[in-house]
N, C-alpha and C positions, 0 to 999 in steps of 0.2 A: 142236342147230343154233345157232351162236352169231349174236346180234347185229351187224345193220349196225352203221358205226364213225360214229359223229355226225357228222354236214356232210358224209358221201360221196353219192355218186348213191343211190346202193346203200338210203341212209336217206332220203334226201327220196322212194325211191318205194314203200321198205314202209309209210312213215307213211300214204299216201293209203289202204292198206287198212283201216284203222279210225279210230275217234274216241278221241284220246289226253287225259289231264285236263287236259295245255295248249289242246286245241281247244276245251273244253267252256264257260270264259266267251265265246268268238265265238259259238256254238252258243246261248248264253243270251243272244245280245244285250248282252255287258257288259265288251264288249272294245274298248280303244281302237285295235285292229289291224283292225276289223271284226265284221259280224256273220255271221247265220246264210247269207245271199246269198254273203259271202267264204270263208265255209270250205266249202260245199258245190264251190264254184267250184272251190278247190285239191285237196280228193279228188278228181272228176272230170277232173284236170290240163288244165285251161281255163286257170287261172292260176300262179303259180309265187311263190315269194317269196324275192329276195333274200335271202341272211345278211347283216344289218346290223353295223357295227363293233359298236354297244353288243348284241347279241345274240352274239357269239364274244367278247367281257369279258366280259359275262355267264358264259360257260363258262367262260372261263381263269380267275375267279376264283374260282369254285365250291368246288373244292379248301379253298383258304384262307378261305372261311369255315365249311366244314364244321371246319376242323383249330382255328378260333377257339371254334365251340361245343364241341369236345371238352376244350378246355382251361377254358374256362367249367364243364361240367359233368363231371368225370374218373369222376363214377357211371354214367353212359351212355356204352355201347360204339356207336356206329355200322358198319353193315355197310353197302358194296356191295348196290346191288338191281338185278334186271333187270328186263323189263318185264312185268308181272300184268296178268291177264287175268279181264272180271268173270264171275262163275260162272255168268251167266245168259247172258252171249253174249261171242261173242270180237270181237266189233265196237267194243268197248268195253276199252281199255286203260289205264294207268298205271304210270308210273315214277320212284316217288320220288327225288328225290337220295341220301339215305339212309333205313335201318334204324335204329333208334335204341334200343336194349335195354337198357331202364331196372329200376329195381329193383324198379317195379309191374309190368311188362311191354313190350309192342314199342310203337311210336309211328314217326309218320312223321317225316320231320325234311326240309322243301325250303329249298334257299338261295334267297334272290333280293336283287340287285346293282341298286340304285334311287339314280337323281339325289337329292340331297338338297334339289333346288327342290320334290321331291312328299312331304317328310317331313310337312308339316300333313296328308297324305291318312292317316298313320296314326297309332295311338292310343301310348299310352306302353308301355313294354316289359311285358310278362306281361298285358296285356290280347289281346280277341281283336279287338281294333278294327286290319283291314286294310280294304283295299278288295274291291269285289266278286270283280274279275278272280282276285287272290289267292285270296278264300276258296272261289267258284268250283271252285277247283282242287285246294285241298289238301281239300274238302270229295270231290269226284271221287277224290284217292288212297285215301281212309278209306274210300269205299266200294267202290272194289275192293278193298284188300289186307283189307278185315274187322279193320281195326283202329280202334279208338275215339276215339284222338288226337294230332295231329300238331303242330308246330312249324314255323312260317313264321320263318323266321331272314333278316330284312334287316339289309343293308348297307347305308347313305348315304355311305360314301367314309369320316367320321370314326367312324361310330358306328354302331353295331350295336344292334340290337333284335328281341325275343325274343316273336311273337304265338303263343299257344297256343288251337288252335282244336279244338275238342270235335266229336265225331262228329251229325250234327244228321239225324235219319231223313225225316223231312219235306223237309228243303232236298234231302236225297238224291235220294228219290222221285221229286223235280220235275225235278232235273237229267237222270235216268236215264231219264222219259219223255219231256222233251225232247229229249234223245237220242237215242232210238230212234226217233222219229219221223222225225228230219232223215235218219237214216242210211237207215232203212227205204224212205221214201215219199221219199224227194231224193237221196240217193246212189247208192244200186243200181239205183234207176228209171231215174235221171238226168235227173231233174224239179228244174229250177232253181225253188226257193222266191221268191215275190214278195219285192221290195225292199222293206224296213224304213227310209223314212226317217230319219237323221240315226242309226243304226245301224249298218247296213251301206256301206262307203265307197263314196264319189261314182265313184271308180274303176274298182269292181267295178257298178256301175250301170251306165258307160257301156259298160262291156266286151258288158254283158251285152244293150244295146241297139244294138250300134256299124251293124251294116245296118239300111239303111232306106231305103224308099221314097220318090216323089216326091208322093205322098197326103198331102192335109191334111186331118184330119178333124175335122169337126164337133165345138164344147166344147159341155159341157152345163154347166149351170151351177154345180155344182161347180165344175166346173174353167175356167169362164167370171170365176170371183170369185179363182183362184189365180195365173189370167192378169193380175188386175187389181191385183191386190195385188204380183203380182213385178214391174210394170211401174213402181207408185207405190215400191218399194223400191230400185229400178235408178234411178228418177229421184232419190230419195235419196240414195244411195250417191256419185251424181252431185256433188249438192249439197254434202254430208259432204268428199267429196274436194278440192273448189274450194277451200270456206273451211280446209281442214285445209293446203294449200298456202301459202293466203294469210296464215295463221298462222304456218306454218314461217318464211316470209321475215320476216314483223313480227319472229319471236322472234330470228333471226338478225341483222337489222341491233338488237337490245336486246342481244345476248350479244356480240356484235364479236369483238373476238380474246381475251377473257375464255373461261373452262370451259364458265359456264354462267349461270346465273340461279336462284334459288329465293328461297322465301317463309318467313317466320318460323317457319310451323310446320313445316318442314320440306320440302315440296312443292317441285319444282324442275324444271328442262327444263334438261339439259348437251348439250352439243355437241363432242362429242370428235374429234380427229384420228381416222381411221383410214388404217393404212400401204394402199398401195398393192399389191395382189397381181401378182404377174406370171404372165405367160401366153406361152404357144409358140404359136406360128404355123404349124401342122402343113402347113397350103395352102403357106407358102412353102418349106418342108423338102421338098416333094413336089414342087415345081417345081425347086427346084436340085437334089437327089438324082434327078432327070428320073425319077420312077418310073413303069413301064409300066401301062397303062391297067388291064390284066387284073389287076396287083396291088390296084389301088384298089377294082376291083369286088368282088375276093376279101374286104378288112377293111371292107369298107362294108356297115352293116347298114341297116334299117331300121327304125323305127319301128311299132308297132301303130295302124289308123288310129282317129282319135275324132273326136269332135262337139262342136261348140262351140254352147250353146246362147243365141238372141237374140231380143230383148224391140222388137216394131215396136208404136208406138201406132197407133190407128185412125186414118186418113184420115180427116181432116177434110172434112162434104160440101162441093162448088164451090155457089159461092152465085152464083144468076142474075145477069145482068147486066142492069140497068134499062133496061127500053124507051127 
């Protein structure tokens, strides 16, 4: 049976049947896409996730930099891989970009196409110094396909670099039983695991709380001290904002029709023109093309509802009035 074709329907809803080595840093909490809350969310198809532009780059370049290591290394042959399946359960998936058959043996070899604003996040080429998310990953391919070690091959737009990452059994262990756990007791139950602050996105928080009652209940003091702390940091935020305004303007009537302003050691606040975007008037295209009502209700979508959350101080008591 051949393979959905990447980005069809057909493939965002075989993916929700198992855990793939791209889900497994959410799964570990070490995803800037989300955590363990957001990927249980999207196998359950609660959520859904856009294909982003930089995520179909990602694809389209794939190719070319697979065809850059080949030329780089003409001793290693690269094969086509589909997707493997781990020996101890088919819940558990992975699909190298390629096969890599070197002159010691097979190795894994995955591209990935990285802004070069996040090049400090990695080490120098032939080192295994990537970030979690990455090794997460390629750590997840090694242990399904039972191979010892793979190749993280980025790209920064100029420059390519070559992390080699060793098959590590311990990191294995961990990823595989966190794994099975989310997949076991959270996905096939369909037991939404508690929110991980500042882990799982605010997003999938609210999704996951959006009904609600006209009850307010009772804080304990835990959460009687969370109260008081978000209230003294929203009064902050307050404060922060006012003089950060009041800043702007000082700095603007300093920089006048000049770039910018800076300081000896280099430090500086510029003020740049920026062009003017234009924008269509789709309200007034809809009045002069007089379109009928039932069209508008037809392309009109709506929105999912959410919650906006707010910070009241305590009422101050009324203080008696003097006899």
């Amino acid at each position: 049976m051949s393979e959905p074709t990447y980005g069809t329907k057909e493939y965002v809803d075989d993916r929700r049947n198992y855990l793939g080595a791209s889900d497994m840093p959410m799964a570990c909490g070490r995803s800037e896409y989300g955590g363990p809350l957001d990927l249980v969310r999207l196998k359950l198809g609660l959520d859904t996730v856009e294909e982003t532009h930089a995520m179909k780059r990602g694809h389209i370049y794939e190719p070319a930099i697979m065809a850059e290591f080949a030329v780089l290394h003409p001793d290693i042959q690269l094969q086509e891989c589909g997707t493997m399946r781990h020996p101890k359960g088919d819940w558990l998936r992975a699909r190298p970009d390629r096969i890599g058959i070197t002159p010691y043996g097979k190795a894994v070899v995955e591209a990935k196409l990285v802004t070069p604003y996040l090049m400090d996040h990695y080490g120098e080429s032939g080192s295994d110094q990537v970030p979690d998310d990455k090794l997460i990953q390629v750590q997840t391919q090694l242990m399904v396909t039972g191979l010892s070690i793979g190749f993280c091959v980025v790209n920064f737009g100029f420059e390519t670099r070559e992390f080699i990452v060793e098959r590590d059994r311990e990191m294995q262990e961990a990823i595989y039983a966190i794994g099975h756990d989310l997949w076991h007791d959270h996905v096939l139950k369909g037991v939404l695991p508690d929110p991980i602050p500042l882990v799982d996105s605010m997003q999938a928080i609210q999704r996951t709380y959006t009904l609600h009652s006209d009850h307010l209940v009772d804080a304990d003091e835990r959460v009687a001290e969370m109260i008081r702390e978000f209230g003294e940091l929203k009064s902050l935020a307050k404060e922060t904002e006012e003089r950060s305004d009041e800043l702007k303007a000082n700095l603007a009537m300093a920089i006048g029709r000049n770039y910018g302003v800076s300081l000896p050691d280099g430090e500086r606040v510029i003020w740049p023109e920026t062009k003017g975007r234009g924008s269509v008037d789709y309200k007034a295209i809809v009045e002069f093309m007089n379109v009928p009502d039932e069209v508008i209700q037809q392309h009109t979508s709506r929105g999912a509802p959410y919650r906006t959350m707010r910070y009241y101080p305590a009422k101050a008591p009324k203080q008696r009035k003097a006899a």
